[in-house]
N, C-alpha and C positions, 0 to 999 in steps of 0.2 A: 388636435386630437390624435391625429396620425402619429406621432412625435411622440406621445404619453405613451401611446397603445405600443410603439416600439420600445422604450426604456422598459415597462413592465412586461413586456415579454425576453428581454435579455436581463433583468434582475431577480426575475420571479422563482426561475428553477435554483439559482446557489443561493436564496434568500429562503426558499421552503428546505434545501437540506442543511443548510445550518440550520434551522428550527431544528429541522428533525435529530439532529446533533446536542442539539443544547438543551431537546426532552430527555437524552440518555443520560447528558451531563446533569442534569437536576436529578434524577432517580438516582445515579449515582453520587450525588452529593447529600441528599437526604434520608439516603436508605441509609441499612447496617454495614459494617464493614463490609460483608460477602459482595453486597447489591456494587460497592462503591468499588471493588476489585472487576466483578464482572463489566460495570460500564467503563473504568479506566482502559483497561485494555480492548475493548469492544470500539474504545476511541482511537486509541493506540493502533487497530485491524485500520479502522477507516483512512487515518493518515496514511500508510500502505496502500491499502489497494486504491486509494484515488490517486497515489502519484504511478503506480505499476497503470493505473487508468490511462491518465497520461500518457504516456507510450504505446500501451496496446491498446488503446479503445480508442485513439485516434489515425495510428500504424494501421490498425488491423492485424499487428504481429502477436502472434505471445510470446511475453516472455518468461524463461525457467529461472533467471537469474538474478532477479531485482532482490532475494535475500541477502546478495553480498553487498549489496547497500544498506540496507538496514546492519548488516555486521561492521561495515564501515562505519558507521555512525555510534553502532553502541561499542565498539572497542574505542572508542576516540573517546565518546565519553567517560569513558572506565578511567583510560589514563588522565584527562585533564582534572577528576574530582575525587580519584581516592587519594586520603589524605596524603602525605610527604611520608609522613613514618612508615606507615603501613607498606607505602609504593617502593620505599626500599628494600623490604622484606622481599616482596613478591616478585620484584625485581632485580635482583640479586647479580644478574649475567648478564644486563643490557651490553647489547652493545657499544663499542664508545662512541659511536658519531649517533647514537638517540642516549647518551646516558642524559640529556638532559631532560627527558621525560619521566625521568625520577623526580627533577626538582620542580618541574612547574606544579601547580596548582589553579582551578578559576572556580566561578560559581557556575552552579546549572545551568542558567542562562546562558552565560560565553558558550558553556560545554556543549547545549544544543546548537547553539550557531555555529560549533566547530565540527559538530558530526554531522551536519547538511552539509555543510564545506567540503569537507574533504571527502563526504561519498560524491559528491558532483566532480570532485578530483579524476577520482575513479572514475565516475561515469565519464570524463571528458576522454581517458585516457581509452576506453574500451570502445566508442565511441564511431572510430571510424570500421571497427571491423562489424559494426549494427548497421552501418550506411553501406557498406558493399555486400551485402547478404540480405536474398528475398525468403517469406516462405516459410518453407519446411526447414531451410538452410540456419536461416537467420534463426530460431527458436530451437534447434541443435548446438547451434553457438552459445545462445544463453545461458544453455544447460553445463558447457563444457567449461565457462566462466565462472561457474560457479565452484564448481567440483574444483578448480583450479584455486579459488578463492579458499574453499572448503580443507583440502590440503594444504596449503601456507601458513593456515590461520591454526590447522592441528599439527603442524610440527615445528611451527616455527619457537621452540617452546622458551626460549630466550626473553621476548615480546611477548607474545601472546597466552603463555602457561599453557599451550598444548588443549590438552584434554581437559585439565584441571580449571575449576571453577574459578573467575573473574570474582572477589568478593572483594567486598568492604566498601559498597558505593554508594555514597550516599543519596538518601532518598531524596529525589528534588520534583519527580512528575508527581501533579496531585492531580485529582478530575477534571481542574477550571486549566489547569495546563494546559492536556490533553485536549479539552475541547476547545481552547483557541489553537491550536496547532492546527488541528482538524478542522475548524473552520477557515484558516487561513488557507488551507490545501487546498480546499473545494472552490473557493473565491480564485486561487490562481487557475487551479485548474481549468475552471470555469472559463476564464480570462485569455488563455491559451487559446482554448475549443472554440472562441469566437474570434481571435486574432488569425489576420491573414495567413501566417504559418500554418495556424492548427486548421486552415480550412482545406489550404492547399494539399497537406497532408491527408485530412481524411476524404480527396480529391482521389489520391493515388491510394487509396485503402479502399474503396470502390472501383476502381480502375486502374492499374499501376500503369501498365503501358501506354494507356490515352494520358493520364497524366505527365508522364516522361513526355509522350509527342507532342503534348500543350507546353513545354519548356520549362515544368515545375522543378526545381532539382530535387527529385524526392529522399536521395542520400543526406542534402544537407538536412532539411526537416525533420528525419526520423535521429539525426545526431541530438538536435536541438532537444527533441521533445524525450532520448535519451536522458540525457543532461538534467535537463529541469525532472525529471520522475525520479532518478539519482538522488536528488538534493530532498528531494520530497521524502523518499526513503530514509534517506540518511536521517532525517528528523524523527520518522517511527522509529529506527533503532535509536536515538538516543533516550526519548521516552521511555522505550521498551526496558533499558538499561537502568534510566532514573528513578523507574517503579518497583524493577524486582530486587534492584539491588543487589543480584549477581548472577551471574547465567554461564552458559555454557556452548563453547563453540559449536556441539552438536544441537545446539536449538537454531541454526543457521543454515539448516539444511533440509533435505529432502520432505521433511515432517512439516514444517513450515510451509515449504515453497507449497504444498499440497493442499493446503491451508488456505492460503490466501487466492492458490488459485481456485481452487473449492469457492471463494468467496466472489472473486471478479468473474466466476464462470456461470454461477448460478443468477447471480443478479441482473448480469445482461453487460459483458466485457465494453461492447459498443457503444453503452450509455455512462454518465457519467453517475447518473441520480443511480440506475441500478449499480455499480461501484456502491456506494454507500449503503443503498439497500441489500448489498449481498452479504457486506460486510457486517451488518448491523444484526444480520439475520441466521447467518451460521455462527456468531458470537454466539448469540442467546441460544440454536440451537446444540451447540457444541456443550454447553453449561447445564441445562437440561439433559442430556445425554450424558456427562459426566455423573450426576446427582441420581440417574438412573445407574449406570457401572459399579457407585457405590455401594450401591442399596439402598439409598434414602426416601426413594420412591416403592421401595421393593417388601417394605419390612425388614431392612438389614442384608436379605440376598443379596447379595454381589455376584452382576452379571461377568459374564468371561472377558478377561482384558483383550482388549480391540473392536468390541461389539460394537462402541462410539464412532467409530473412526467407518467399520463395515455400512451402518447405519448412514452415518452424513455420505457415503458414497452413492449408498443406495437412493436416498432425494436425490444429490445432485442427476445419475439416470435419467429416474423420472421427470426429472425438472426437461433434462435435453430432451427426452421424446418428446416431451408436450409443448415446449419451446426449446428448438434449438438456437436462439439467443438468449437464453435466459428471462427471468421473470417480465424483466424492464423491456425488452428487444434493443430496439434502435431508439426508444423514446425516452424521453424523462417530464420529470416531475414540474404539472402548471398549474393553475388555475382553474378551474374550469372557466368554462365563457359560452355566453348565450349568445346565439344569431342574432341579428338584425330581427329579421322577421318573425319569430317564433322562439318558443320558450325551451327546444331542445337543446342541450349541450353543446358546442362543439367539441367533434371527436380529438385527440391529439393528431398532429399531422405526422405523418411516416413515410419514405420514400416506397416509391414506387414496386421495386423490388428490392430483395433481402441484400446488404452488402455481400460481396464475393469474396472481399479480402483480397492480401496483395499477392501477386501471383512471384 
């Protein structure tokens, strides 16, 4: 009995968020087009901020950075899937030692396996400067990685077309995609959070110093759990890429990062289920808020551009005074379960006091 009661208590939470996952993926696969856009990308958010989860909701760090991973992932798929003809056009100036990224060609599938790939590249390569940096430090650096990322990607304009739009990609993410990508996120994730790594880690994200004096190495850890959030990202971006079809180096930046942290902030960065529920949650309210902006709610009035953006700021506030961990806190998603002796609930369990984060 003991034995059962512990398997469903380590299956039960990434088993109730992929439900909760594969209700959006059926509204979006049964709804109208709009329905089936809103929950693609609402899937697309989750894969994101569960792997940014990963890092900061077991670190205890934030990070500003984790959009140059999704940019790694959806430039990599640009080049592996717009066709040969097209890729010569648009590529006109490669350099010679990548002119060969004019001639390759793969399918969606490879092309997502290559833009996890090589954003986990990236993430290896950034890697050690996330393992020597606490704090305040370490989430000033994410920020400077990216801005670094952000400029290479807009001038490098040989590669990447600068400013000019990535087109002619073809569509390869559909909704059942998106929601196995996303379900497999949350399973690894998951898998992490209970593996000796992810304990240790969120060891030293409660107490960085007593963790150090217990012998944890908590540099290599936060490299690790770098790394794998990297790879995770890199799979949002290539979705992100296989859905719109073509994008724009400035949607890899500050509007975004705002975005997703908007999303891991609100739902409880610490939890894994809130991750998914933040993301789930400022999806749908971000689309409501658009549909208000338009006027579609309004009688045609069209509210003042940025009232959407002023708005989802204004929750999140509210959200932090009333939880300053977000909706979820430090808990996620169970079961309910009766006592022994009585017919009340058990409450979820939660430490003692509120994490303090790594110093």
């Amino acid at each position: 009995m003991k034995s059962r009661n512990r398997i469903l208590d380590t299956v039960q939470t990434p088993a109730l968020l992929v439900g909760l996952v594969l209700l959006v993926a059926l509204a979006g696969a049964t709804g109208d087009v709009t329905t089936a856009r809103v929950a693609t990308l609402a899937l697309v958010s989750v894969v994101f901020v569960v792997g940014l989860s990963v890092f900061s909701g077991n670190s205890g760090v934030m990070s500003f950075g984790h959009v140059m991973f999704m940019a790694a992932g959806a430039y990599t798929t640009a080049y592996l899937t717009i066709p040969v003809p097209l890729k010569k056009t648009l590529f006109a100036d490669l350099p010679g030692w990548l002119s060969w990224l004019a001639e390759v060609h793969s399918s969606f599938p490879v092309a997502l396996l290559a833009g996890g790939l090589v954003a986990a590249v990236v993430g290896l390569v950034t890697a050690p400067v996330v393992a020597r940096l606490s704090g305040l430090q370490s989430g000033i650096a994410t920020l400077a990685m990216l801005l670094i990322t952000y400029n290479v990607l807009n001038s490098w304009t040989e590669v990447t077309r600068g400013s000019s739009s990535m087109i002619g990609i073809p569509r390869g993410t559909t909704t059942w995609w998106a929601f196995g990508v996303a379900a497999a996120a949350v399973v690894v994730a998951w898998l992490y959070r209970c593996s000796r790594g992810g304990l240790q880690l969120r060891a030293s994200r409660e107490d960085f110093w007593a963790a150090q004096a217990s012998g944890i190495a908590v540099g290599r850890h936060r490299a690790t759990a770098w790394v794998l959030s990297a790879l995770v990202c890199g799979l949002a971006g290539a979705l992100y890429a296989g859905y719109l079809t073509s994008f724009n180096v400035n949607g890899f930046f500050l509007t975004a990062t705002f975005s997703f942290v908007v999303m891991i902030v609100l739902g409880g960065y610490l939890s894994l289920s809130g991750a998914v529920v933040g993301a789930l949650a400022v999806s749908a309210l971000q689309e409501v808020l658009r549909r208000f902006q338009d006027g579609r709610f309004t009688g045609g009035n069209e509210l003042p551009a940025g009232v959407a953006d002023l708005i989802v700021a204004a929750v999140l506030l509210v959200v932090l005074v009333k939880a300053p961990y977000g909706l979820m806190g430090v808990r996620e998603l169970r079961l309910p379960r009766r006592r022994r002796g009585g017919g009340a609930e058990r409450r979820s369990e939660a430490p003692a006091k509120e994490p303090v984060g790594a110093a």
